[in-house]
N, C-alpha and C positions, 0 to 999 in steps of 0.2 A: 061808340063801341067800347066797351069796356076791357082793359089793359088783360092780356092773360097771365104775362109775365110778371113779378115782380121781385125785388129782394126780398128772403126773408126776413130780414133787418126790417122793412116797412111794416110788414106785417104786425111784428115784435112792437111795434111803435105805435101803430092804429089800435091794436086790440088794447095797449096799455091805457091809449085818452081813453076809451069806450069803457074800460073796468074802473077807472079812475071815475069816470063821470055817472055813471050808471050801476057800476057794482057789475061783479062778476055772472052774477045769477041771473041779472036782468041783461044781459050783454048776450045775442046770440051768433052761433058765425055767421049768417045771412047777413048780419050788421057790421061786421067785421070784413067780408066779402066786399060788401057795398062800399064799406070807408077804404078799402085796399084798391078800388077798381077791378074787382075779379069776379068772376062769375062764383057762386058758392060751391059748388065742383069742384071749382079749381084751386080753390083752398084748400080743402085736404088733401093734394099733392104733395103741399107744404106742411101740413099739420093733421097727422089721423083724425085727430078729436081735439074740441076745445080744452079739456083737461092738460091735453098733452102741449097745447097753445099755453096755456095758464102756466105751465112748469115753466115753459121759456121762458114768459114774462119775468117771472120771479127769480128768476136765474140772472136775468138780465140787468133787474133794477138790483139786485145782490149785487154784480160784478160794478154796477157803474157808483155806487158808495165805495166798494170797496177801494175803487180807484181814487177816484173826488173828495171821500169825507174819510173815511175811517185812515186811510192812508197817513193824514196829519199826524197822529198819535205816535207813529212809529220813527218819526224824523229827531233821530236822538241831538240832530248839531240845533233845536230849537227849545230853548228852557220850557220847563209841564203850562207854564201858565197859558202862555202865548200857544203852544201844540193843544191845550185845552177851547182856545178860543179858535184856534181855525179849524178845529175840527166841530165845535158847536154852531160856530155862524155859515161853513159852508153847508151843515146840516141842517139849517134853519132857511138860508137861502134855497134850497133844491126842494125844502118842504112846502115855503111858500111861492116859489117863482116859478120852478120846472116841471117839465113834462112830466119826468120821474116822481117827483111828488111822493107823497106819502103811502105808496101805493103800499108797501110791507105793513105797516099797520092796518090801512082800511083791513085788508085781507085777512090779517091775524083775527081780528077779530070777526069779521063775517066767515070768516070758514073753520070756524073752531070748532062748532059741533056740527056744522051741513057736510063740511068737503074735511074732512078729516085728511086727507092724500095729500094736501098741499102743507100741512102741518110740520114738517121737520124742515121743509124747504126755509118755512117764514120763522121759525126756529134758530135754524144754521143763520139768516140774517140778524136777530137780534142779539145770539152768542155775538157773533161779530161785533157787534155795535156796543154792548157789553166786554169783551175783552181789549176793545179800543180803547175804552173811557177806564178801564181799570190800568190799562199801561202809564194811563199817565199819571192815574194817582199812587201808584206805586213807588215812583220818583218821594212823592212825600211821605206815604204814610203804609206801615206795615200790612200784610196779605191784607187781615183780616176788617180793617176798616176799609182801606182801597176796593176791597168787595163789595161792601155793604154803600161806601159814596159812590160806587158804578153803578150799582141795582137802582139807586135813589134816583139818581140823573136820568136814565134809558124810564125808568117809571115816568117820573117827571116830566120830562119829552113829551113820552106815549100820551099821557093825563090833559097835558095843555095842546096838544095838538084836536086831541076832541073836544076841550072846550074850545079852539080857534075856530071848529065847523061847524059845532050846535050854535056858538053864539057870532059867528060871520067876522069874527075880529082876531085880528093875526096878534092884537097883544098878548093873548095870551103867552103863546110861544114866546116873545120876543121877552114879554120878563121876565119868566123859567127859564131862559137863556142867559139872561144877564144874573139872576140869584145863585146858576151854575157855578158860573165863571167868579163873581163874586165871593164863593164859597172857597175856592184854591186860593182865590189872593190872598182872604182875611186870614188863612190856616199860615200862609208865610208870614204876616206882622204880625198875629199876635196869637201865635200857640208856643207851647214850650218844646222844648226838643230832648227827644229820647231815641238813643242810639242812632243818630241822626235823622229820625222821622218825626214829622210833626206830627201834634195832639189837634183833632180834628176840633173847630170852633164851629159852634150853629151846625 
């Protein structure tokens, strides 16, 4: 007999493998019902419509970087290098290991021209993820390159994470992580220094 009850939280959790594994479009709540234990009725109790299930989602994998990754950037008692690398590797970790997963990029780009509603949501998370990576290069380097090395990284990321699904291999990611991280270090031994900012190398 299948559960009537359940936390929302579960729900938030089941429908997130389901869009992870299958994409949002092919994901219905009758499937979403079935992986929760609930009758499909009894789901939208919990949730009008799956759109309005979707926003959760995205609300929800937003909140858990914000917490886990992006969070690293802003711990000023930790030098840029090191706040650069724990915020890359735990972000690499949760892209390849966790639930969570890369669910804000699949979605950015599947629903850019179909679901257009979900757009500001997967938006507001990339700012995010962008003005993380730019906190810490601002420690080195004035606005306007700290911009442009934040833009490059979040690209970067985005770029090797679809080559780690088209071609089934996580190096991608792992070395566009390491070239990241690599790129701050080389700027501290061998760039010049101008009003206390370094001159950005490679």
């Amino acid at each position: 007999m299948p559960k009537q009850k359940v936390d929302e939280q579960i729900i938030i959790i089941e429908a997130l493998k389901l869009f992870r594994k299958q994409s949002y479009f092919n994901t219905s709540m009758s499937q979403i019902a079935d992986a929760c234990g609930l009758q499909k009725g009894s789901l939208y109790h919990y949730f009008p419509s799956k759109e309005d299930l979707m926003r959760k989602v995205i609300k929800n994998v937003h909140e858990f970087f914000k917490t886990n990754v992006f969070s690293h950037a802003y711990d000023k008692s930790v030098p840029p290098q090191k706040r650069l690398e724990n915020l890359f590797l735990s972000a690499e970790k949760v892209f390849l290991n966790e639930e969570k997963g890369n669910l804000l990029g699949n979605m950015g780009v599947e629903t850019a021209l179909m679901a257009p509603e979900f757009n500001t949501l997967v938006q507001r998370f990339f700012l995010d993820f962008f003005h993380a990576v730019k906190t810490i290069y601002l420690d080195k380097y004035p606005e306007a390159i700290a911009t442009e090395l934040a833009e490059r990284s979040v690209a970067e990321v985005e770029g090797s994470l679809m080559f780690s699904r088209v071609f089934n291999d996580t190096n991608y990611l792992k070395n566009t992580t390491k070239r990241i991280l690599n790129r701050l270090e080389k700027s501290g031994e061998a760039s010049t220094k101008s009003n206390g900012k370094a001159t950005p190398v490679g």
